[in-house]
N, C-alpha and C positions, 0 to 999 in steps of 0.2 A: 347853196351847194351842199351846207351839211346836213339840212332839214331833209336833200334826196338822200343822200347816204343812208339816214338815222330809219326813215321811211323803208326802205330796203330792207335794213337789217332786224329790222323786227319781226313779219313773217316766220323768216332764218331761226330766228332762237326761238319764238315757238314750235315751233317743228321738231326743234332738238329738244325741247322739254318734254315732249310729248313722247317720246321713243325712249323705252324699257331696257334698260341694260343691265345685263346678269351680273346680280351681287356676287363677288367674290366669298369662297366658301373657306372660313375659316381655319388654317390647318392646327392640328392640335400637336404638340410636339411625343413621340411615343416615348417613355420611361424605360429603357430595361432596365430590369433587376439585376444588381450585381451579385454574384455570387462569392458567397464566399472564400472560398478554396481557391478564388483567384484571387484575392486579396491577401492572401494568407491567414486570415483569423480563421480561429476556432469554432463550428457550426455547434449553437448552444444545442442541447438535445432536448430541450422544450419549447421549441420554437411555436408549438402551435397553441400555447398557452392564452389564451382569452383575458387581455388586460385590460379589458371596461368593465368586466365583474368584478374585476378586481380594483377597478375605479370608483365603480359604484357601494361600493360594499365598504372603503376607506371611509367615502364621505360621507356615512351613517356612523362613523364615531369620530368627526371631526368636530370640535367644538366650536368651529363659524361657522357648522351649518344648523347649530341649533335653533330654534325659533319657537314662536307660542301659538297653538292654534289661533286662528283666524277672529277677531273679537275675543280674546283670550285679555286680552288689555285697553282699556276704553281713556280716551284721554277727559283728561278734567275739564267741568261744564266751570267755564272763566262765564261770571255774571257783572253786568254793568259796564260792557264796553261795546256798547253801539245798538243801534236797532236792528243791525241786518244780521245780529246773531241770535236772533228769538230773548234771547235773556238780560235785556239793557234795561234802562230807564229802570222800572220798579221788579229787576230780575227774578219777574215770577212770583214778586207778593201779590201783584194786584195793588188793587188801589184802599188807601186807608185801612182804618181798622184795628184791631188788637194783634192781629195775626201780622200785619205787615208794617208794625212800630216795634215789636221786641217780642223777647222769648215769654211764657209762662213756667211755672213749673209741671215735673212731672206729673202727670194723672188729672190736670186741670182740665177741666169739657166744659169751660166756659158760664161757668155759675152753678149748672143742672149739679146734682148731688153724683159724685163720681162712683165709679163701679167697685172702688174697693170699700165702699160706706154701703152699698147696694146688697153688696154680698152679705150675706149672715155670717157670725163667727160660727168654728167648729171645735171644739174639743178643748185643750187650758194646756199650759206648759209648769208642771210641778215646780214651785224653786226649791223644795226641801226634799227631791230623790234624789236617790243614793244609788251609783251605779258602782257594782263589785266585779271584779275581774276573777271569773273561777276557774280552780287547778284544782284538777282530781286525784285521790292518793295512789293510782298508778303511777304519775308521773313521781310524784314525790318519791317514790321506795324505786322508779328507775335511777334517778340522780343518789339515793344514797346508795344502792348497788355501784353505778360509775366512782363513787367517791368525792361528789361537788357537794354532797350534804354530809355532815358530820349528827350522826342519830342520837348520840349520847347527850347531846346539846342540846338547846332549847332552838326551834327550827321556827322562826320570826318573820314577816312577811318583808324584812329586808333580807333573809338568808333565802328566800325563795327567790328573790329579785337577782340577788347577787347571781346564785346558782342558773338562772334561765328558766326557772321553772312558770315565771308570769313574762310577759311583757312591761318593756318600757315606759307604757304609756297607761297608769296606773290613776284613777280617777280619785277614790275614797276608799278605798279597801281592796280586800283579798276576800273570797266563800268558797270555803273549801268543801270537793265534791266529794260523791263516794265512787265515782268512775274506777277500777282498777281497786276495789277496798281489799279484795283475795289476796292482792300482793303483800298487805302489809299482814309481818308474821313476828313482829318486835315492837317493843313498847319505842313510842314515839311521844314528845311532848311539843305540842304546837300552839303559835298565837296569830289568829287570825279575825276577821272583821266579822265572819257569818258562817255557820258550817248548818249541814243538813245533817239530819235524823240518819239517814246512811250512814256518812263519815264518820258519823258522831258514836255510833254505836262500834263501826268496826274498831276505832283509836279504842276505844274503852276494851274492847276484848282484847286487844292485844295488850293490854296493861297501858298503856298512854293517857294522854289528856291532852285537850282542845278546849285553850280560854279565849273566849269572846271579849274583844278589846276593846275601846273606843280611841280614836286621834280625833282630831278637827282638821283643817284642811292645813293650818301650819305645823301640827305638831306630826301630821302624817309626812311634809317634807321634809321634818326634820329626824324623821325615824329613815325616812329612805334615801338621805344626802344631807349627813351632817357634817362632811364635806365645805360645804357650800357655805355656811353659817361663820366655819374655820377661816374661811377664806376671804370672804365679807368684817370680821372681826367680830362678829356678834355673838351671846349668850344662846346657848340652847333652851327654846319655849319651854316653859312649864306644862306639865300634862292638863287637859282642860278635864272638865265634867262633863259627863252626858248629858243632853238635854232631857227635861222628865222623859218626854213620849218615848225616849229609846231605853231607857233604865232598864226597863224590862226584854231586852234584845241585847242587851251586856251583858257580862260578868263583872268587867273591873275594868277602873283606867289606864289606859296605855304608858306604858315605862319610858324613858329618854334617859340617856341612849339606850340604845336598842340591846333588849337582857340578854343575856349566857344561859341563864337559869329559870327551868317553872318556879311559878307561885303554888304551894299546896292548898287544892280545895277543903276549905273549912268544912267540916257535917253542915253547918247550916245553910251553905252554897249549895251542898249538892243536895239538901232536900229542896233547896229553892229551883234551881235546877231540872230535878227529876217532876217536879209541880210541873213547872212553866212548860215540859218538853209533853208532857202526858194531858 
């Protein structure tokens, strides 16, 4: 009796699968816009103001939105953890070797004679030049016009230092130029490492003098920071001697501490002098 029934009703509900029934169309609910003025609020008077430039434009000086170009930071190559990361087992030495048991030193190529033995030498580095720091007597007769040099006094390449007329960074000496020689129109007395035939002539016209000194490299910092010596507890060096080769590019040895007063050239200095310059 149910097998007729079940038999029956099957046809039935094919028939009703088979027939098309109009999908319901979705209704959208409408929004009105409230107005203001029935609300009571105040109608802002920029209402038509465009607030996504103004969104966009914030988030160009926001600090989470800065980032690094793209490949701008590349993560660390990790060696010796696995085969499926290219870099396991002998990460990248290869096999045996010199090269894949430990370091060499720099510039080693493997026995062959290296490229800096290859190269030929060029040119020698002097150990006994002497690099002089030079200040022209422009400047010098500007600082005694300002009043940082006192003319009447003997004018020492620590009074030039003090004054600003050299820099700090003083190697072996002071060479005084003739740059600016027209300014100087008074007897000046100077002691400095090297002067030129310039300088040298205009100090003399004016009545002055320029003695060529020698220091060594401690007695030169103890002319220019005895200071330092005070400080440390120690004795101030003894003046040294020239070495022969410079004898003849001096006048006399350098004073400690640093003098007040010229030494007067003796006749036989300045015929030696006037020799050596001619």
């Amino acid at each position: 009796m149910l097998r007729r029934r079940f038999t029956s009703l099957i046809p039935t509900l094919m028939r009703a699968a088979t027939i098309q029934y109009p999908k319901p169309k979705a209704t959208v609910p409408t929004i009105v816009p409230l107005q203001h003025a029935s609300l009571g609020f105040p109608q802002c008077p920029s209402s038509n103001y465009d607030f996504g430039s103004l969104r966009a434009y914030s988030s160009l000086l926001a600090l989470n939105d800065l980032r690094d170009n793209p490949g701008a930071r590349k993560q660390k190559t990790r060696k010796g953890r696995g085969i499926g990361s290219g870099k396991g087992k002998t990460a990248g030495r290869g096999h045996k070797g010199q090269k894949a048991r430990g370091t060499m030193k720099f510039g080693f190529e493997g026995g062959q004679t290296p490229l800096r033995r290859r190269l030929p030498k060029r040119g020698f580095n002097n150990p006994f030049s002497l690099t002089f720091q030079p200040v022209g007597l422009g400047k010098i007769a500007k600082l005694i016009n300002a009043g940082k040099i006192d003319s009447s006094e003997l004018i020492t390449m620590k009074t030039l230092k003090d004054s600003g007329a050299i820099g700090k960074q003083i190697e072996d000496g002071v060479r005084l130029m003739g740059r600016g020689a027209e300014h100087i129109k008074w007897p000046i007395h100077l002691e400095v490492s090297r002067v030129t035939v310039r300088a040298k002539a205009a100090v003399e016209a004016a009545g002055g003098s320029v003695r060529r000194v020698y220091y060594n490299k401690l007695g030169f910092r103890a002319l220019l920071k005895p200071e330092w010596f005070e400080k440390k507890g120690r004795l101030l060096p003894k003046a040294a001697r020239p070495p022969p080769k410079l004898s003849g590019k001096v006048d006399s040895i350098g004073r400690l501490p640093a003098p007040t007063k010229p030494i007067p050239f003796v006749t036989e200095e300045k015929e030696a002098m006037s020799a050596s310059t001619a």
